[in-house]
Every structure is written in C-alpha cells, then in structure tokens.
TORKOL-4160 file (C-alpha; in steps of 0.2 Angstrom, whole numbers, padded with zeros to 4 digits, m for minus):
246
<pt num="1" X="0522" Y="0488" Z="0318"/>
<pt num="2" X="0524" Y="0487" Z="0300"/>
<pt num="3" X="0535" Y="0475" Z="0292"/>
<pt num="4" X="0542" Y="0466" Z="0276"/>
<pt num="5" X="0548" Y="0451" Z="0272"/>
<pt num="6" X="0560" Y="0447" Z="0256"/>
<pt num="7" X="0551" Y="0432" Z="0249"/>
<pt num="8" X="0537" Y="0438" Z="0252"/>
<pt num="9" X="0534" Y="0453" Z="0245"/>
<pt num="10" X="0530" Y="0454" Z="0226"/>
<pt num="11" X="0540" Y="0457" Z="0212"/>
<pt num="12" X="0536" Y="0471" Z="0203"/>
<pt num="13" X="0554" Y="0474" Z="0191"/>
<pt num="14" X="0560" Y="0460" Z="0183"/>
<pt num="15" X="0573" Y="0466" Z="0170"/>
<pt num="16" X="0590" Y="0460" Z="0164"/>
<pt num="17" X="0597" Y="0473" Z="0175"/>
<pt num="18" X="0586" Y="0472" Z="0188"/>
<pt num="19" X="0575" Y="0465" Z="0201"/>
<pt num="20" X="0564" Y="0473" Z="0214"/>
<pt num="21" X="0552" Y="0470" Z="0226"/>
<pt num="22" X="0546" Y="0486" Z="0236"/>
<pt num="23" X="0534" Y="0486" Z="0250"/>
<pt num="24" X="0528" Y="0501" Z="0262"/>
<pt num="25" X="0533" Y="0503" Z="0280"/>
<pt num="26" X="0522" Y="0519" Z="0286"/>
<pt num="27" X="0528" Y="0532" Z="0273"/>
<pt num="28" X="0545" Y="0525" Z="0268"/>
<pt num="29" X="0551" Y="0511" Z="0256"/>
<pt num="30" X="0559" Y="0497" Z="0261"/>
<pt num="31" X="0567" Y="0490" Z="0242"/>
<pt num="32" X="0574" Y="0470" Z="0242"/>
<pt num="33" X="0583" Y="0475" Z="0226"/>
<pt num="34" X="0595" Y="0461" Z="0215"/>
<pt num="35" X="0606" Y="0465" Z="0201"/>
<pt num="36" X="0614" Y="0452" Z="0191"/>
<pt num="37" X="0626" Y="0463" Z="0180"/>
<pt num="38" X="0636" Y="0479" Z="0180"/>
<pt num="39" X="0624" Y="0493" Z="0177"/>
<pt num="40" X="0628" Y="0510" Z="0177"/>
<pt num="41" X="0611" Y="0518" Z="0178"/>
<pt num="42" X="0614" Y="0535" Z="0176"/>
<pt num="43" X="0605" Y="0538" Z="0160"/>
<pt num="44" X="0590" Y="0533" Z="0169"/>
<pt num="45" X="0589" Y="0548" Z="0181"/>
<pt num="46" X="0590" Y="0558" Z="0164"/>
<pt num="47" X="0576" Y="0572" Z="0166"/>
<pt num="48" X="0578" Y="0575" Z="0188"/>
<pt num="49" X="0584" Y="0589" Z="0192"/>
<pt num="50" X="0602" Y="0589" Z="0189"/>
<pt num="51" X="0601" Y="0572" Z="0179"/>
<pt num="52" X="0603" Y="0563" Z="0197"/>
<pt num="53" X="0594" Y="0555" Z="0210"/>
<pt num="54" X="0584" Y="0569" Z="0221"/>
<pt num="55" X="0580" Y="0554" Z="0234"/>
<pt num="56" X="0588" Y="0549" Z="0251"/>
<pt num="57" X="0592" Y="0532" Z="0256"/>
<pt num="58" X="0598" Y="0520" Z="0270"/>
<pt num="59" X="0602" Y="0505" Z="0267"/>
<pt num="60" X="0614" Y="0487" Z="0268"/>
<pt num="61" X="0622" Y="0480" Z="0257"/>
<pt num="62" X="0618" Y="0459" Z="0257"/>
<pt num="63" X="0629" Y="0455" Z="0245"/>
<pt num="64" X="0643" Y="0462" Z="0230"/>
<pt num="65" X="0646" Y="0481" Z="0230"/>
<pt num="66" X="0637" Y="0498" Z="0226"/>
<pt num="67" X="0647" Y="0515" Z="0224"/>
<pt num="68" X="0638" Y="0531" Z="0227"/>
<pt num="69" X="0644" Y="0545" Z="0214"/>
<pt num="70" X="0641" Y="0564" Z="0217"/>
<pt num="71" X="0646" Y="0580" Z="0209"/>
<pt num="72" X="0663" Y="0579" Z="0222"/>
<pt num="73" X="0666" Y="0563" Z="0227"/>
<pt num="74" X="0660" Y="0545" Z="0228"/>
<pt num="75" X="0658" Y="0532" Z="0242"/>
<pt num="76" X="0658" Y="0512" Z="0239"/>
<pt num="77" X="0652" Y="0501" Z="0249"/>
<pt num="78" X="0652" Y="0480" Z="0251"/>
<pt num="79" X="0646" Y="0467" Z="0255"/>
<pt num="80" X="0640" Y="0470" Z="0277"/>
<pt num="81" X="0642" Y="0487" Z="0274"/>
<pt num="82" X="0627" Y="0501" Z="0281"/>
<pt num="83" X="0626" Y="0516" Z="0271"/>
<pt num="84" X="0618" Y="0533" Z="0268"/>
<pt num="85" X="0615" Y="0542" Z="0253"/>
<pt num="86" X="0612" Y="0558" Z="0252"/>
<pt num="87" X="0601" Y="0565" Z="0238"/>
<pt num="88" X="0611" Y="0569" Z="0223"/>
<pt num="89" X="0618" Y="0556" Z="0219"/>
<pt num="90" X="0622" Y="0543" Z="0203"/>
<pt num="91" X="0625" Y="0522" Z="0208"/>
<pt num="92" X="0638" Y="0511" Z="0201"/>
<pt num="93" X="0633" Y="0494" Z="0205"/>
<pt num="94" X="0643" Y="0477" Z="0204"/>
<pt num="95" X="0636" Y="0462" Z="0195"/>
<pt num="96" X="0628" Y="0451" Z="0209"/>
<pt num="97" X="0624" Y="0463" Z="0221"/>
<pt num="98" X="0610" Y="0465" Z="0234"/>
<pt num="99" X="0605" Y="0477" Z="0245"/>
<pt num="100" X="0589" Y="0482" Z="0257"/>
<pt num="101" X="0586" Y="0501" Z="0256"/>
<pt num="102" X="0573" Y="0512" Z="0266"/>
<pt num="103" X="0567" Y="0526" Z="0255"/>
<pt num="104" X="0555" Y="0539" Z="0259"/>
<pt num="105" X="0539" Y="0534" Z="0248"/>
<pt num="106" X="0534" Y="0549" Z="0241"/>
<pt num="107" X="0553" Y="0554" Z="0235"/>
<pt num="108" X="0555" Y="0538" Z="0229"/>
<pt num="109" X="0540" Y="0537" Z="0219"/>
<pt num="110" X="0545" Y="0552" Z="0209"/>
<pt num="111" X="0563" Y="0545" Z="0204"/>
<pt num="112" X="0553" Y="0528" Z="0198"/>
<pt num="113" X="0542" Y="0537" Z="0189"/>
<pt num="114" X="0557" Y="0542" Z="0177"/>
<pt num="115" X="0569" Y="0526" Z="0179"/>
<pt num="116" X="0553" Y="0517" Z="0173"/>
<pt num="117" X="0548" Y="0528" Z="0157"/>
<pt num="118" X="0565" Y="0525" Z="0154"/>
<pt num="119" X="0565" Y="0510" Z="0155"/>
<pt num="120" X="0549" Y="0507" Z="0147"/>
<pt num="121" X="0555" Y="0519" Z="0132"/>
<pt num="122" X="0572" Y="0506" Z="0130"/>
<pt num="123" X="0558" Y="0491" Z="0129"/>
<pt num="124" X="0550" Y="0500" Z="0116"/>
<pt num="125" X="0563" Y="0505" Z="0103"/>
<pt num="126" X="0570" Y="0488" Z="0106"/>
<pt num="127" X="0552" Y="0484" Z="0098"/>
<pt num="128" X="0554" Y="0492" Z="0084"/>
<pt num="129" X="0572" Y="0487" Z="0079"/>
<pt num="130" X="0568" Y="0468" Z="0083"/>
<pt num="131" X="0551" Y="0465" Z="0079"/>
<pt num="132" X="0554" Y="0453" Z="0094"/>
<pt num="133" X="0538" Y="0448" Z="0107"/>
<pt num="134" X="0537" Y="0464" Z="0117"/>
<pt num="135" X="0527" Y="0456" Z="0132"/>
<pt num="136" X="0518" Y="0468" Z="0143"/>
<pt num="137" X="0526" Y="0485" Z="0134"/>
<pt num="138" X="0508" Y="0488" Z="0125"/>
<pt num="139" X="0492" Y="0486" Z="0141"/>
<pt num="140" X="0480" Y="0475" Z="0135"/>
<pt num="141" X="0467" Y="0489" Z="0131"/>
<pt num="142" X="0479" Y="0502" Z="0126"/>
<pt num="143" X="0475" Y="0514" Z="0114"/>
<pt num="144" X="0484" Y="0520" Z="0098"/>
<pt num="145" X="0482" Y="0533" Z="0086"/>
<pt num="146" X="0493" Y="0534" Z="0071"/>
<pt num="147" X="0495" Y="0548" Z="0061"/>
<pt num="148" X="0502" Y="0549" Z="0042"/>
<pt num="149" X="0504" Y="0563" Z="0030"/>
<pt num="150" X="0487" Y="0560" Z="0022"/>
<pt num="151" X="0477" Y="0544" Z="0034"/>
<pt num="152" X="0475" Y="0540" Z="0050"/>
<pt num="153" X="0472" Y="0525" Z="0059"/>
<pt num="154" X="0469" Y="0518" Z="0077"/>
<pt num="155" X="0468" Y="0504" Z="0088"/>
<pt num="156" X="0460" Y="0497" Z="0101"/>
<pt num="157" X="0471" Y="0485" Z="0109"/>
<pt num="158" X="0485" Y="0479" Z="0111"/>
<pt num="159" X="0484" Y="0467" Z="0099"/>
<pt num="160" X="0479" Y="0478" Z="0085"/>
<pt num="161" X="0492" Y="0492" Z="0093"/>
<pt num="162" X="0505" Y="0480" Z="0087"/>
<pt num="163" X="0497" Y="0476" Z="0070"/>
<pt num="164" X="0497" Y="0494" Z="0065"/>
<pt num="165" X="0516" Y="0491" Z="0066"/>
<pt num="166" X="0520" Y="0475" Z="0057"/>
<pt num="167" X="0509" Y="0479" Z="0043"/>
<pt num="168" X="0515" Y="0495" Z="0040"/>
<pt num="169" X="0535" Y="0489" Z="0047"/>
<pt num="170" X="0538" Y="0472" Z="0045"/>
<pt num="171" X="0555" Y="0473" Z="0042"/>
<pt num="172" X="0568" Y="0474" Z="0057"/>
<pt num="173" X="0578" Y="0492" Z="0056"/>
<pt num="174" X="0589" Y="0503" Z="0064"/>
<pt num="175" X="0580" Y="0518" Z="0077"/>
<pt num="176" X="0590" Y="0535" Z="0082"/>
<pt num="177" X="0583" Y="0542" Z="0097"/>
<pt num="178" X="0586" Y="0561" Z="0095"/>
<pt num="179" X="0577" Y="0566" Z="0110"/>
<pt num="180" X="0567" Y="0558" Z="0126"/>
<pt num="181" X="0557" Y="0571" Z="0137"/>
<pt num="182" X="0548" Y="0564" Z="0153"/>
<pt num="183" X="0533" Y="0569" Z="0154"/>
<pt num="184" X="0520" Y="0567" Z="0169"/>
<pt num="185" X="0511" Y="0554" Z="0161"/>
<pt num="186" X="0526" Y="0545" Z="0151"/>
<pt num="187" X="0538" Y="0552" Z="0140"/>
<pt num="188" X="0539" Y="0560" Z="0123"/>
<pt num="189" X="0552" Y="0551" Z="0110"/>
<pt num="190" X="0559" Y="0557" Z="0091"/>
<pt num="191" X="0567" Y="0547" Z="0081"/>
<pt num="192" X="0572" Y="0542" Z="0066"/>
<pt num="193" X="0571" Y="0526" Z="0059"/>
<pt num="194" X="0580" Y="0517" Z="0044"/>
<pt num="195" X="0576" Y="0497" Z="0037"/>
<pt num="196" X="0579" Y="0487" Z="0020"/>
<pt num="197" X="0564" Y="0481" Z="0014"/>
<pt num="198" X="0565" Y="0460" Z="0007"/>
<pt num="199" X="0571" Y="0468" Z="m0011"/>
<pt num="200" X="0585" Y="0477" Z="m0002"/>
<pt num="201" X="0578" Y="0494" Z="m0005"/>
<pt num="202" X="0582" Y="0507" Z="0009"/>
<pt num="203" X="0569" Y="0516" Z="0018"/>
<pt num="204" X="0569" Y="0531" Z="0030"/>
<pt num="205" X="0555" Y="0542" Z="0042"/>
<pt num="206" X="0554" Y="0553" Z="0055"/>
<pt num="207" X="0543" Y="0550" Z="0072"/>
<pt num="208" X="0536" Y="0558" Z="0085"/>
<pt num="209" X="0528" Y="0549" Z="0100"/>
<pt num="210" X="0518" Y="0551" Z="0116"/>
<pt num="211" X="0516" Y="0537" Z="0129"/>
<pt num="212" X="0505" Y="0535" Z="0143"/>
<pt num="213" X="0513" Y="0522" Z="0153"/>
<pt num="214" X="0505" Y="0515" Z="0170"/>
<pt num="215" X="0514" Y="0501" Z="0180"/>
<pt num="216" X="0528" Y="0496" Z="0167"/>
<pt num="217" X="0516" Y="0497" Z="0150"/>
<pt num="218" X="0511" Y="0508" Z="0137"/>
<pt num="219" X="0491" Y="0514" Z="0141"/>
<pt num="220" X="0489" Y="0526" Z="0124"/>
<pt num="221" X="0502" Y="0531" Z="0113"/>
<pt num="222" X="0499" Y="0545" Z="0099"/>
<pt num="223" X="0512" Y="0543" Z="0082"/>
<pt num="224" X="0517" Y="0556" Z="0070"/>
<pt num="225" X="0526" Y="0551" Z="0056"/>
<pt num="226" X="0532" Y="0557" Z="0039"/>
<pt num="227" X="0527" Y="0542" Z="0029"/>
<pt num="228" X="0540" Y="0530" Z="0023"/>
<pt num="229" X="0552" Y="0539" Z="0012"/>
<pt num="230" X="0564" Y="0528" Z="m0002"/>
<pt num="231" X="0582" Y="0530" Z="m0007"/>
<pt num="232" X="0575" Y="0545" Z="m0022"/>
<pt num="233" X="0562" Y="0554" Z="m0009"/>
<pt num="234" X="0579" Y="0555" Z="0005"/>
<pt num="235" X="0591" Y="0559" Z="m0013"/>
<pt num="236" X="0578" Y="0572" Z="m0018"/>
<pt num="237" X="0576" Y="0583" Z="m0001"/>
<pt num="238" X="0596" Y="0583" Z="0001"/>
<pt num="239" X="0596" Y="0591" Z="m0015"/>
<pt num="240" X="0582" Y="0602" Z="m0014"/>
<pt num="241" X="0582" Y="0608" Z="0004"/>
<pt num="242" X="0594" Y="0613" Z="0015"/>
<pt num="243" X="0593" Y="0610" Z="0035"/>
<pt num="244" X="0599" Y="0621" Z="0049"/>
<pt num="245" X="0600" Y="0606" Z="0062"/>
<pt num="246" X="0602" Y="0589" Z="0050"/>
C-alpha cells in the first residue's frame, strides 16, 4: 500500500508563511504542512467559488491550532486533535502550527492552483516595489513581451526579463493592485505604480499583466503600459480629462 513519510517527502512551498510537502496516496493528498506565523489566508481563495476553499479535508493537528471558518459557524481545533472540513470553508492558523491532512488530489489541485498565483502575484509586486533579488519568480527561459505606447521589447530569459525592468525602473516605488483575476494559466494584474526618480521627480503609469505561471514561477508574461508619465503629464490629464472611475 501507498505511503508517505514527513522527512521524506519534498518540499515544494517554502514561504514565510508556509511550508509544505505533498505526496500522493492513490487519488488523495496527504499535506505535512508547517506554519511559522499567524496567517489568515483567506485572500488567497480569492477567485473559488464563493472566495472559499471548495475542497474537503481530514486531518490532525501535530502541533499549535487551526480554526475552520464558514458562512455560519467555525470550529478550532489543537494540538492531538482529528478533524474534518467540509468544503467551504476559510483557516485561521496559529503561529507554530502542524498538521497532516488527507485531500482528494484532484480538488485539491484546483484550490493550489489559486493559493499559488496568488502567491506568486505577492512575489511579484514585492519585485517591483523592492528591486530586491526575486529568486525563482521569473523561470529561467521565461518569456517577456513588453509593450509601450510607441516600442516594444522582449525577452528571452529570465535574466534579460528582469533587465527590461531595472533599465526602464530602477528606482524602488509604491504598486496599487486595482484588480487580480485568476486565470487558467496564471493570473491577470492592473496596477498602478508610483517612484521618485534620484532628482526627486515624481512619476506615474498604468499596467496590465498576464502571467503564465508553472510550479511557483513566471513562464511568459505580456506587459501593457502607458509609459512613464511626470508631475506635468499626471497635472495636465487632471485638468484636461475627467474620469468616471478615478
């Protein structure tokens, strides 16, 4: 018979919020799942139906505490404790906590597939407001096709992928996600973005991105964007158009 073993299976999330190591047991799930702070993951489920999580569980809880929220009640359970979640639901989970949970696989799979464009969405507008070393966001071949008002560029790799960036965007900035639709593939992002250049000037544009993502990372990502617009340009639209939706 199928089994599993915690130290012995493969990592395959290591996040601040998060670790997990899955492995398949004949069409279910078994999850050896870590969590080293409080995390409310709901916004994670953003895009199931009903925003919540449409997969079952069964599980025990190794260590710490995990509550179980749905539309009517909720239902916490510690450290010993069996449980059973029903689908529907939103976790609350304590800092420290462990669990084993049995998943079917092809449920499950669905709900990872949005927790993990999430996720991967997060990683990348950290990206761009940091600058910082993104690791394996971008795939090493992954494809990027950038679109301006009047030139466009592309990349090969991920290498150059991130060049197009700090050439164009050097400077660290603030991003305002105004919408994030999961897509079958990866996800669909708009934004806008604001930085100071070195001379102190203000900037401003608006984006549109679509992801691949495959296994955590970015495969092919095509960008929109309305070109980089100074303090006059954004003085000069306020005045000269007015918008329905600012």
């Amino acid at each position: 018979m199928p089994s599993a073993r915690q130290m012995t299976t493969p990592v395959a999330i290591d996040h601040e919020l998060i670790e997990g190591r899955y492995a398949d047991l004949g069409g279910y799930t078994v999850a050896f799942e870590r969590f080293p702070q409080d995390v409310d993951p709901a916004p994670y489920f953003a895009g199931l139906p009903g925003d919540r999580c449409t997969c079952p569980h069964w599980g025990v809880v190794t260590s710490g505490q995990i509550t179980f929220r749905w539309a009517g009640h909720e239902e916490t359970y510690g450290e010993g404790d069996a449980y059973y979640a029903p689908p529907g639901h939103l976790p609350l989970i304590a800092a420290g906590t462990g669990i084993v949970e049995f998943s079917p696989a092809g449920e499950l799979a669905k709900v990872q597939h949005v927790i993990g464009a999430h996720m991967t969405a997060d990683r990348f507008v950290h990206w761009l407001e940091t600058g910082e070393d993104p690791g394996d966001l971008f795939a090493p071949d992954a494809f990027g096709d950038l679109s301006l008002p009047q030139w466009r560029l592309q990349a090969g790799n991920d290498k150059d992928l991130m060049a197009l960036r700090t050439q164009g965007h050097p400077w660290p900035g603030k991003v305002t996600v105004e919408r994030l639709d999961i897509t079958a593939g990866g996800w669909v992002m708009q934004m806008a973005e604001r930085w100071t250049d070195d001379e102190g000037a203000a900037w401003y544009c608006r984006e549109m991105f679509r992801a691949d993502v495959e296994n955590g990372s970015i495969t092919d990502i095509a960008i929109y964007c309305t070109g980089d617009w100074d303090e006059d340009t954004v003085r000069r639209h306020a005045v000269e158009v007015e918008l329905s939706r600012p």
